[in-house]
TORDOPA-579534 format. One record per residue (C-alpha): x, y, z. Coordinates in nm, 3 decimals. Layout:
<pts>
<pt X="X" Y="Y" Z="Z"/>
...
</pts>
This chain:
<pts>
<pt X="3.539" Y="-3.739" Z="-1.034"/>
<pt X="3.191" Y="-3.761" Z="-1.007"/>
<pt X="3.244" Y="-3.725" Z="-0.584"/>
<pt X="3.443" Y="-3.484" Z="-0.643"/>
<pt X="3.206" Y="-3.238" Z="-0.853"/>
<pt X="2.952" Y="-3.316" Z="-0.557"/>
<pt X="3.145" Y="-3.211" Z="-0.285"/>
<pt X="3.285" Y="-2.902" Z="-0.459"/>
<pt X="2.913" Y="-2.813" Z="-0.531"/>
<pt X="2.816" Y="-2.883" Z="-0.137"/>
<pt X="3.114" Y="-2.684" Z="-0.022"/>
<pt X="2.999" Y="-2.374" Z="-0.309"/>
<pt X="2.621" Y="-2.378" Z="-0.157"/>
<pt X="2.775" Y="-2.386" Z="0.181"/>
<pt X="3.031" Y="-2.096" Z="0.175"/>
<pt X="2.665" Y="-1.912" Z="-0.038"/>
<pt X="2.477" Y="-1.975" Z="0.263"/>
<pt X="2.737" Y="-1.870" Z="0.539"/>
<pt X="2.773" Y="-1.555" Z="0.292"/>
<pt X="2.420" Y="-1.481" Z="0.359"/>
<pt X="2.406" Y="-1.578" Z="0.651"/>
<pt X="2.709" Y="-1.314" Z="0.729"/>
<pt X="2.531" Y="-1.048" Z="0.565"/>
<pt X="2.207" Y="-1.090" Z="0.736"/>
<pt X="2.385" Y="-1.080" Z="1.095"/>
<pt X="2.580" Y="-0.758" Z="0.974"/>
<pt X="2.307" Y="-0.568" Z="0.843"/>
<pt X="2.110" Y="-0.653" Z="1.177"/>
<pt X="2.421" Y="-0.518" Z="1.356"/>
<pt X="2.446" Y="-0.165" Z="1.185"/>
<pt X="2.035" Y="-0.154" Z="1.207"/>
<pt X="2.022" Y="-0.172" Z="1.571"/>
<pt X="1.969" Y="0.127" Z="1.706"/>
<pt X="1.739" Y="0.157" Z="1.446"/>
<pt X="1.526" Y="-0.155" Z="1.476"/>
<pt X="1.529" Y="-0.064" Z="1.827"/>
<pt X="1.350" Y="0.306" Z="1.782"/>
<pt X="1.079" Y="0.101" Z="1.538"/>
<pt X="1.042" Y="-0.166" Z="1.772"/>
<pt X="0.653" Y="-0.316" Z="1.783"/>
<pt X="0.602" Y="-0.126" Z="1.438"/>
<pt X="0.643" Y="-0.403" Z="1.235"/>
<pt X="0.479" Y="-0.673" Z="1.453"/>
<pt X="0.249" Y="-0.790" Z="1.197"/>
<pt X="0.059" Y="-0.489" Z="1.155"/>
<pt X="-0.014" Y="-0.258" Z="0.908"/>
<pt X="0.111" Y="0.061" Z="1.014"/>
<pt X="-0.087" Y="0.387" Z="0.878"/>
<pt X="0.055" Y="0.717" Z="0.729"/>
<pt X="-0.164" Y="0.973" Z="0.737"/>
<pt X="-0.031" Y="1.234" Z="0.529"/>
<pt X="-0.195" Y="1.633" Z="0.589"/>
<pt X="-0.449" Y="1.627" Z="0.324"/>
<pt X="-0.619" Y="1.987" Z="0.211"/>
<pt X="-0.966" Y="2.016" Z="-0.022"/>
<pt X="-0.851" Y="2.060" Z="-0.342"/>
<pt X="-0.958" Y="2.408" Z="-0.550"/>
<pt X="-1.016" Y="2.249" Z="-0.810"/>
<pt X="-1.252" Y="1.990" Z="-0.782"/>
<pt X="-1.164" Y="1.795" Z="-1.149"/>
<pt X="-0.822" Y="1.740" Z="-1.036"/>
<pt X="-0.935" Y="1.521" Z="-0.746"/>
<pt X="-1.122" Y="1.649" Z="-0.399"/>
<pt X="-0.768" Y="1.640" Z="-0.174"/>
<pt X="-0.427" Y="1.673" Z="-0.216"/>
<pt X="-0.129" Y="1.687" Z="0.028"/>
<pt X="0.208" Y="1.884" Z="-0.006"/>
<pt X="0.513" Y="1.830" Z="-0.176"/>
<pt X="0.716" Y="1.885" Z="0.205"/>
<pt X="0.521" Y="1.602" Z="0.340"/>
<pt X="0.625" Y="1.356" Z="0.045"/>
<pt X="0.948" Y="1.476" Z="0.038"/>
<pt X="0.923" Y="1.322" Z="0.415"/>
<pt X="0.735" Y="1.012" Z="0.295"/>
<pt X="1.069" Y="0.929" Z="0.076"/>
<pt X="1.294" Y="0.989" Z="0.343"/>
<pt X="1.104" Y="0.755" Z="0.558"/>
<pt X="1.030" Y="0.464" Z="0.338"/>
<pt X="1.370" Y="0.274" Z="0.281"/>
<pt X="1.385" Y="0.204" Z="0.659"/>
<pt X="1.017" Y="0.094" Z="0.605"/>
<pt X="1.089" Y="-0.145" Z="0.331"/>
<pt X="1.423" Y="-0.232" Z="0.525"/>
<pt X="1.280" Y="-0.303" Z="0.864"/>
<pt X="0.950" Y="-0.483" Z="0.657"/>
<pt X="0.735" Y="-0.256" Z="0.829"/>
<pt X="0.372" Y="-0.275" Z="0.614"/>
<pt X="0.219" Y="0.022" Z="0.569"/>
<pt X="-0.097" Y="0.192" Z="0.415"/>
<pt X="-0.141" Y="0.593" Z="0.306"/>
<pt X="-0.453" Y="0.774" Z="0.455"/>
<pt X="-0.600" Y="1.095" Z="0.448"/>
<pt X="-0.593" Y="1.289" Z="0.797"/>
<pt X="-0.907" Y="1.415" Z="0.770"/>
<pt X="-1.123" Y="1.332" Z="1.032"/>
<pt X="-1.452" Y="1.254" Z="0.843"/>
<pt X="-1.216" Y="1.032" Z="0.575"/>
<pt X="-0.907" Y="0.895" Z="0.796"/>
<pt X="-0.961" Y="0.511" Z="0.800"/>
<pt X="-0.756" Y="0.198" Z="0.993"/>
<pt X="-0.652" Y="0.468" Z="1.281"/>
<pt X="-0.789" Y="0.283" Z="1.594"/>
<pt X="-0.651" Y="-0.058" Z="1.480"/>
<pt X="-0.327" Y="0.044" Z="1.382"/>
<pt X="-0.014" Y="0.194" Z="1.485"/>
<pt X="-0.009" Y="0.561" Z="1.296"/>
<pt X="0.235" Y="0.789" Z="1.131"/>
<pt X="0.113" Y="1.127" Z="1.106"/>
<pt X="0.324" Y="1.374" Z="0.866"/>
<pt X="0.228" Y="1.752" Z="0.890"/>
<pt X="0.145" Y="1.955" Z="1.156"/>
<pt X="-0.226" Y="2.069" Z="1.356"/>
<pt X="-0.240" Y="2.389" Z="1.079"/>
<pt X="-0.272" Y="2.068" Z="0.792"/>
<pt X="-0.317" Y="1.712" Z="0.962"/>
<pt X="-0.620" Y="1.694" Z="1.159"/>
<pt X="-0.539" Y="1.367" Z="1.250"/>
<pt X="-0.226" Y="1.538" Z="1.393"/>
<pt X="-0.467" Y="1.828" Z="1.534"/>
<pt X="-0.644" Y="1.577" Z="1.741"/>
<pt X="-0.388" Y="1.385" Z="1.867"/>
<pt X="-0.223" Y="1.668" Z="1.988"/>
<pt X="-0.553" Y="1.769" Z="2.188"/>
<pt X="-0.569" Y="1.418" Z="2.322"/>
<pt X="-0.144" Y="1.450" Z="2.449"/>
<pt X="-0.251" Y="1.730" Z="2.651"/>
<pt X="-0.141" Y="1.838" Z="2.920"/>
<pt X="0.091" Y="1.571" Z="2.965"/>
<pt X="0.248" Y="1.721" Z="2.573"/>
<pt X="0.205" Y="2.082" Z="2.497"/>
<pt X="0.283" Y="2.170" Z="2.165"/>
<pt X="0.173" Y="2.548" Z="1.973"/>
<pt X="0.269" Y="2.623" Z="1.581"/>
<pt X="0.213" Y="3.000" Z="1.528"/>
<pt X="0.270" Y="3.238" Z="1.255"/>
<pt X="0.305" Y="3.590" Z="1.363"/>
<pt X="0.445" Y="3.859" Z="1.092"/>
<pt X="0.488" Y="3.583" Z="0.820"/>
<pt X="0.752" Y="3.430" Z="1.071"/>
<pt X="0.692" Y="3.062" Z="1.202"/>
<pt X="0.785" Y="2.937" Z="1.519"/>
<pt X="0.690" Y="2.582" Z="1.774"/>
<pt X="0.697" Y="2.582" Z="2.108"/>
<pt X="0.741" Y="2.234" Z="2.258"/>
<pt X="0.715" Y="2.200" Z="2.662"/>
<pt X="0.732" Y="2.560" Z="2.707"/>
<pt X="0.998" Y="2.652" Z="2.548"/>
<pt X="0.972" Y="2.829" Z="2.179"/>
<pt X="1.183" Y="2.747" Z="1.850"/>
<pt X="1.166" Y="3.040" Z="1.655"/>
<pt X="1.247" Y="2.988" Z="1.262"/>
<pt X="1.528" Y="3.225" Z="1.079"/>
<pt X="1.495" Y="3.397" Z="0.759"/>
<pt X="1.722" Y="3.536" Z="0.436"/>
<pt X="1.578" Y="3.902" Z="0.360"/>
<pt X="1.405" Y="3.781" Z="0.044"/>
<pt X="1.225" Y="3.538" Z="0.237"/>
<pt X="1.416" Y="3.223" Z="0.237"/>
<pt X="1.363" Y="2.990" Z="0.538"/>
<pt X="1.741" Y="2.997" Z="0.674"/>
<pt X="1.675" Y="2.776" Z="0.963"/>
<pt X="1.445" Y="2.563" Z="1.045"/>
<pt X="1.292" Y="2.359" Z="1.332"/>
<pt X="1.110" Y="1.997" Z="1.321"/>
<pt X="0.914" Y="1.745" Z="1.607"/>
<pt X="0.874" Y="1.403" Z="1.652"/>
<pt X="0.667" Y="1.254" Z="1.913"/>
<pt X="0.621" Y="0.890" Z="1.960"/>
<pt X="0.371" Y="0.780" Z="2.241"/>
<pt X="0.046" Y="0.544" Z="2.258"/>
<pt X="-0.181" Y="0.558" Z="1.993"/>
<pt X="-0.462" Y="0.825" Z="2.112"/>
<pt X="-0.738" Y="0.701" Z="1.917"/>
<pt X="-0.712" Y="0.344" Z="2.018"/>
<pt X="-0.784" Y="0.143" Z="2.354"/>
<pt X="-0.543" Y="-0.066" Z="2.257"/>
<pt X="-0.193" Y="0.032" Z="2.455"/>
<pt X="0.023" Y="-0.170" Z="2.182"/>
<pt X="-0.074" Y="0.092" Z="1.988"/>
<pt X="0.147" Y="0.371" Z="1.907"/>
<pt X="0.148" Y="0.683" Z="1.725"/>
<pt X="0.461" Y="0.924" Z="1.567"/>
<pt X="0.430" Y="1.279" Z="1.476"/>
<pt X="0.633" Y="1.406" Z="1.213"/>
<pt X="0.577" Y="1.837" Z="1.164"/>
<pt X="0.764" Y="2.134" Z="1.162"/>
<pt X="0.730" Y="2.541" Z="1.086"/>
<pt X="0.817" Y="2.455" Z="0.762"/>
<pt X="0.835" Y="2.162" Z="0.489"/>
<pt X="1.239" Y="2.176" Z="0.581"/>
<pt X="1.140" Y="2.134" Z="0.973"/>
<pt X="0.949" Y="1.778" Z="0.882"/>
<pt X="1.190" Y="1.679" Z="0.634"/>
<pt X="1.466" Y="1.703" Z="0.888"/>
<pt X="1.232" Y="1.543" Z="1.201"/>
<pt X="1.178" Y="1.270" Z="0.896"/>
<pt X="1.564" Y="1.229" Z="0.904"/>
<pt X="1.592" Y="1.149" Z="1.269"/>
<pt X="1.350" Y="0.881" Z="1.256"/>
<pt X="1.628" Y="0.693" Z="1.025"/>
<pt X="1.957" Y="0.853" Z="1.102"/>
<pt X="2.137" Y="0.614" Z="1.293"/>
<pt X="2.414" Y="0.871" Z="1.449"/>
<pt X="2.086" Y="1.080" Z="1.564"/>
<pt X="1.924" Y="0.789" Z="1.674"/>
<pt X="2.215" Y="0.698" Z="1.853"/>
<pt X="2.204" Y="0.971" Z="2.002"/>
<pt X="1.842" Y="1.043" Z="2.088"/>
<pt X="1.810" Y="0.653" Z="2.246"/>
<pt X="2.093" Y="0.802" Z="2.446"/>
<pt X="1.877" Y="1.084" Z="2.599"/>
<pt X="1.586" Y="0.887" Z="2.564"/>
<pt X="1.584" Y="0.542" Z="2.668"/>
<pt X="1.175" Y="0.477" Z="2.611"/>
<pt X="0.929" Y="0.392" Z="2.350"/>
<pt X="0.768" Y="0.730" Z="2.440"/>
<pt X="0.916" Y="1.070" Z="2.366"/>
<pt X="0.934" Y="1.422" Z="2.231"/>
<pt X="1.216" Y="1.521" Z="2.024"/>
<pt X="1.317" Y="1.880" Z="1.854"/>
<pt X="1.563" Y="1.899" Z="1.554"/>
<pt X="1.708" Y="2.177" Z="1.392"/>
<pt X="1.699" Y="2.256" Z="1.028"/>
<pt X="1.951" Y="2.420" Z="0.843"/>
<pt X="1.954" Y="2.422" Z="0.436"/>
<pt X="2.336" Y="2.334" Z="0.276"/>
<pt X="2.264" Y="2.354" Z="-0.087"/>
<pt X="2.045" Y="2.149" Z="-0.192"/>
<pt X="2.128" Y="1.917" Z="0.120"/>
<pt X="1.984" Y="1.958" Z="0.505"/>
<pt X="2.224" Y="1.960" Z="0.821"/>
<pt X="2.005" Y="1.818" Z="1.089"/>
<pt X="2.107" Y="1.802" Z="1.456"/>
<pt X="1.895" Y="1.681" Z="1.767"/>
<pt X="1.812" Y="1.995" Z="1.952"/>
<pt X="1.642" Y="1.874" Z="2.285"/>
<pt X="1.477" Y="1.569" Z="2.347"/>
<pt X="1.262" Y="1.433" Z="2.670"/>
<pt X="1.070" Y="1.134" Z="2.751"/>
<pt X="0.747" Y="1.169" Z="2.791"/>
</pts>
C-alpha cells in the first residue's frame, strides 16, 4: 500500500510538472512574434519610460505632471512588460530631470510638443527619420517620411480619426549600440493609445514583422474611436 501511495504521488507531481511544463512551451508559442519585436529589452536591464511630463500650475499639487493619454498608453503597455519580465523604471522627459537614459534602453510616450526626451531624440534621428506634429486651425496632423497624416473631426469637435507612430532604433543618447529606444506619440491621446496597441497586438505585430523584418523601424497606425473601444490598423511601415 505504502508503494503504492508513493508512486501515485510521483506519477501526480509528474503529470503537475509536464502540465507546466506544457503551459510554459504554449504561452512561448502564442508570444512569439511578440518576444521577437521586444527582443534585447529584457536582457537584464532596466528599461526606462519616460512619460511627457509638463510644470505643473499649481505648484502645491506637485512641480510636474503628465497626461491622462499617455497613462492610458502606460496600461496598455505594461501586461506584455510584466509578461515578457521586462524591468522597468518611470522618468520624467525633461531634459534637466530625465535620469538612467544613456544606460538604458528607453520608452518614450508623448510626442516633441510634450516629451523633450522625445523632442531630442527626434533631432538626433535626423535626417535619416523626419518626423513634424503641427496644429494648424485647431486641426492636428504628422507627417512621417514625407508624407502627412492628417487627423478627422465630428463638427462639435470630436477627434473622429486618429493617427499614431512608433519608432524603434538605437538609443540616441547612448554610445552604447545595444541600446535602443521606442517612440510612442500621436496627434492626439487616441493616436498613442493606438501606436501603444501595436507594440502588443500580436495580429499587428504579425503583420508589421512582416513588412519589417529589423530591430529598427518606423511604423504609422490609424486611429479610429468604436465606442468606448479603438479599431487600430497598421497604416505604413518602413525600416529604417
Amino acid at each position: 500500500m505504502v508503494n503504492d501511495f508513493a508512486i501515485n504521488l510521483v506519477a501526480s507531481g509528474a503529470f503537475l510538472a509536464l502540465g507546466f511544463i506544457s503551459r510554459q512551451l504554449l504561452s512561448r508559442f502564442h508570444t512569439r512574434a511578440t518576444r521577437r519585436l521586444w527582443r534585447g529589452l529584457g536582457a537584464g536591464r532596466e528599461l526606462t519610460i519616460a512619460l511627457s511630463t509638463r510644470k505643473n500650475p499649481l505648484q502645491r499639487s506637485g512641480s510636474t505632471r503628465t497626461s491622462f493619454g499617455d497613462i492610458r498608453s502606460l496600461l496598455i503597455l505594461m501586461p506584455t512588460l510584466f509578461q515578457l519580465r521586462i524591468p522597468y523604471i518611470i522618468a520624467e522627459s525633461m531634459i534637466s530631470t530625465a535620469s538612467q537614459v544613456t544606460t538604458n534602453n528607453i520608452l518614450m510616450i508623448g510626442g516633441p510638443s510634450s516629451n523633450e526626451l522625445a523632442k531630442e531624440a527626434l533631432t538626433l534621428w535626423a535626417p535619416r527619420l523626419k518626423v513634424e506634429q503641427a496644429v494648424v486651425d485647431n486641426k492636428s496632423s504628422l507627417t512621417v517620411l514625407g508624407k502627412r497624416y492628417q487627423s478627422r473631426y465630428l463638427p462639435d469637435g470630436v477627434v473622429q480619426q486618429d493617427y499614431g507612430l512608433v519608432v524603434r532604433t538605437s538609443n540616441p543618447f547612448s554610445s552604447n549600440p545595444r541600446l535602443s529606444a521606442t517612440l510612442v506619440m500621436g496627434s492626439h491621446g487616441i493616436g498613442t493609445g493606438g501606436a501603444a496597441r501595436l507594440l502588443v497586438d500580436k495580429h499587428m505585430i504579425k503583420q508589421l514583422l512582416t513588412l519589417v523584418p529589423s530591430d529598427s523601424f518606423v511604423a504609422v497606425v490609424r486611429v479610429r474611436p468604436v465606442g468606448d473601444e479603438h479599431v487600430v490598423k497598421l497604416e505604413a511601415a518602413q525600416a529604417l
